[in-house]
N, C-alpha and C positions, 0 to 999 in steps of 0.2 A: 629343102624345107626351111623356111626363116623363122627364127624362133625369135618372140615380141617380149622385148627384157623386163624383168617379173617389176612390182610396184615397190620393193625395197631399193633392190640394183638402180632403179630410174633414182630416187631419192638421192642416193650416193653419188651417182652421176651428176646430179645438180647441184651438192652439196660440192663437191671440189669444182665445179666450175666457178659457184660463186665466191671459194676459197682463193683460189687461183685470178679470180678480177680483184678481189679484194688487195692481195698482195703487191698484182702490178699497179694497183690508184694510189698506194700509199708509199708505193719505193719510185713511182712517178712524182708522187706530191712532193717528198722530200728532197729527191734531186730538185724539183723548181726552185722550193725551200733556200736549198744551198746556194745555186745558179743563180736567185735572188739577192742572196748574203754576200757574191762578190762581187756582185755589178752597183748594189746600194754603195751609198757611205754614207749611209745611218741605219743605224735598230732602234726600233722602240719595241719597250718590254716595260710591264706592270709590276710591281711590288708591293709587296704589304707587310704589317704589324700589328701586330698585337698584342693586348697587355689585359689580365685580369688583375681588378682592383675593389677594395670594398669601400663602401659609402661612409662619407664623412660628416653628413648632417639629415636628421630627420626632418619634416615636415608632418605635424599633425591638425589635423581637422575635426571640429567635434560642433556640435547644438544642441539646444533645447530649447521646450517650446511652451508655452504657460497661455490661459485661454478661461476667459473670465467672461460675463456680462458686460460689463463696464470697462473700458478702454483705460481709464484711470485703475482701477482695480488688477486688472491684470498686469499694467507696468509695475504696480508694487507687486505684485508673484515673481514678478521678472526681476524685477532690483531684490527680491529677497532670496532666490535660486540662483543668479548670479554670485553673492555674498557667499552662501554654501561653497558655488564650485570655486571660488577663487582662495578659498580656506581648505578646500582637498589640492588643490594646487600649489598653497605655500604650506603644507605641512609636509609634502614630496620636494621640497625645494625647488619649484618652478615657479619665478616668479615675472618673466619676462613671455606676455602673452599679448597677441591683438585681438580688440574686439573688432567684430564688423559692425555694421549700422542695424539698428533691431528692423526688421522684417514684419509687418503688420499686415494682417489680411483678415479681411470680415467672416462673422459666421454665419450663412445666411441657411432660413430651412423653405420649401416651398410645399404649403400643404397635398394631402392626398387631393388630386380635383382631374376630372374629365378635361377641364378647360387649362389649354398648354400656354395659354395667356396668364395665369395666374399669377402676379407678384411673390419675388420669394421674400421672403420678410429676416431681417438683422434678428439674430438670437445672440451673437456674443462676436469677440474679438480673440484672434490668437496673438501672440508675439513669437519671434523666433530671435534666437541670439546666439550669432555662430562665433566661434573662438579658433584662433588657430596661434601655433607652436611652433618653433625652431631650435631644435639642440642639437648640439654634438652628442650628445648623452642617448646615443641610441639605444643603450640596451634600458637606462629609466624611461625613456618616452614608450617604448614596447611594452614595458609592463605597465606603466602608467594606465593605454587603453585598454590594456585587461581589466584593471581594477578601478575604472570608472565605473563601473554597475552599481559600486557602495553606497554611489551617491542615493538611488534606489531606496536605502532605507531613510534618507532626508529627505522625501519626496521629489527629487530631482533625477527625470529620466533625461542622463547624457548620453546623447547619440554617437558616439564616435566612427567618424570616417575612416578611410585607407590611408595608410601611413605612405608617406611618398619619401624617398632616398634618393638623395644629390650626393655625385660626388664632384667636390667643389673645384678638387684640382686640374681638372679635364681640360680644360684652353694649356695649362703647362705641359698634361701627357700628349696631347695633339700636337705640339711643337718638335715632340720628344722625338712620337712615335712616326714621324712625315719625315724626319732623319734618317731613321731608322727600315722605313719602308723604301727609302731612296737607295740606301746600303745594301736592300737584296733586291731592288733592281737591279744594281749595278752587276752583283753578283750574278743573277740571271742571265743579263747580257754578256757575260763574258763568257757564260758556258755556255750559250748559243753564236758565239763571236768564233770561239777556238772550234768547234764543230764543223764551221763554216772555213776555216783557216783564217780566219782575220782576228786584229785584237781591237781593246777599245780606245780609244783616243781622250776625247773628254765628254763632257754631261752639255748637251746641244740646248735643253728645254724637260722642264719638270712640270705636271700638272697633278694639283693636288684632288684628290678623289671626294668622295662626300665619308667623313668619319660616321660609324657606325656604334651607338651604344647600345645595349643588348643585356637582359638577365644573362648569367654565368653559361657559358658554351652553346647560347644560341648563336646563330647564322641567318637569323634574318637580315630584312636589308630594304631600302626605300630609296626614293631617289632624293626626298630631302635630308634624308638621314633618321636613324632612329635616338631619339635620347631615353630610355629606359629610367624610368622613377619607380618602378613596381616591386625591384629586388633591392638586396642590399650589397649582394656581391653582382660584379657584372663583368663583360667581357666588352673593352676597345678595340676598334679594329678600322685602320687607317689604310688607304690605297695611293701609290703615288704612279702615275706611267710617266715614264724618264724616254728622252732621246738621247743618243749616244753617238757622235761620229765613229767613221771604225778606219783602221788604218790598213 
């Protein structure tokens, strides 16, 4: 009587067989691996670095917007709201700012009417006058945009944008850290050299990766590169792939 092996037993049966394929693909691969490594006379192996660092200069962005009848009438709102914010400015000791070009757009209203032909008709004129900032002084410029609202009770609503952080020494750390990622290539390569029985000779060809800047311990990544302005700490991360003859 042949007895039909239960639906556990069959599982198990399947499970070490594909245990057992597994083992031999990957102590085949390796022997190729190796069998590779003495018939080559080069390796190439990738290396990388990285460095967290914090930002050395703020960028701030800020506007406001004054909006009058008369186009002449509203520039003196604007040249008088200006005066204000540039006196909450130099009272924090900021006294190095760019104006942008004032931003002028019409006010137009277009009556209630069935008829979608209707003319909309000029009721007034806005102004906008955007300001922006650069300091080393990150932790004044951070509170600086907290405590732009005061302006508020001089009737001046400043709009403050998103602070953007550069760190300016980053062409020096990419120098630094492409040295650096080539030193644990090299290291790579040697403990896949001696694995193989072979050592390494010299450095054939070095190609540099796209650097990566990133808020603090991300691992994103692009193919132009990321340059991160959003944090103020952030995390470098340099890739170099080195050729190596081997002896």
């Amino acid at each position: 009587m042949t007895t039909t092996p239960t639906r556990p037993h069959l599982f198990g049966l399947l499970a070490g067989l594909f245990l057992a394929t597994g083992l031999c693909l990957a102590s085949f691969l390796l022997t190729r691996t190796w069998t590779h490594l003495h018939e080559a006379g080069v390796i190439d192996v990738t290396g990388s670095a990285r460095k967290n660092v914090r930002s050395d200069l703020v960028v701030w962005r800020c506007h406001f917007a004054v909006d009058d009848e008369s186009l002449l009438a509203a520039n003196e709102q604007l040249k008088a709201s200006l005066a204000k914010v540039e006196h909450f400015l130099r009272a924090r000791a900021i006294t190095d700012h760019l104006l942008a070009p004032v931003q002028i757009r019409e006010l137009t209203s277009r009556p209630k009417s069935d008829d979608a032909e209707t003319a909309a008709r000029r009721i007034g004129y806005q102004l906008t006058q955007s300001i922006m900032l650069k300091s080393s002084d990150i932790d004044g410029i951070q509170r600086l945009s907290r405590d732009c609202s005061q302006l508020l009770n001089e009737g001046v609503a400043l709009v403050s944008g998103d602070l953007s952080f550069i760190y300016t020494k980053a062409s020096e750390a990419k120098v630094e850290m492409m040295a650096e990622a080539t030193r644990d290539a090299r290291l790579r390569a040697e403990q896949i050299a001696t694995q193989g029985g072979r050592r390494l000779k010299e450095l054939r060809a070095a190609r540099m990766g796209v650097v990566q800047i990133n808020p603090l311990y991300s691992t994103a990544t692009s193919w132009e590169g990321n340059n991160d302005a959003s944090s103020l700490d952030k995390t470098i991360t340099a890739t170099v792939t080195a050729t190596f003859s081997l002896h």
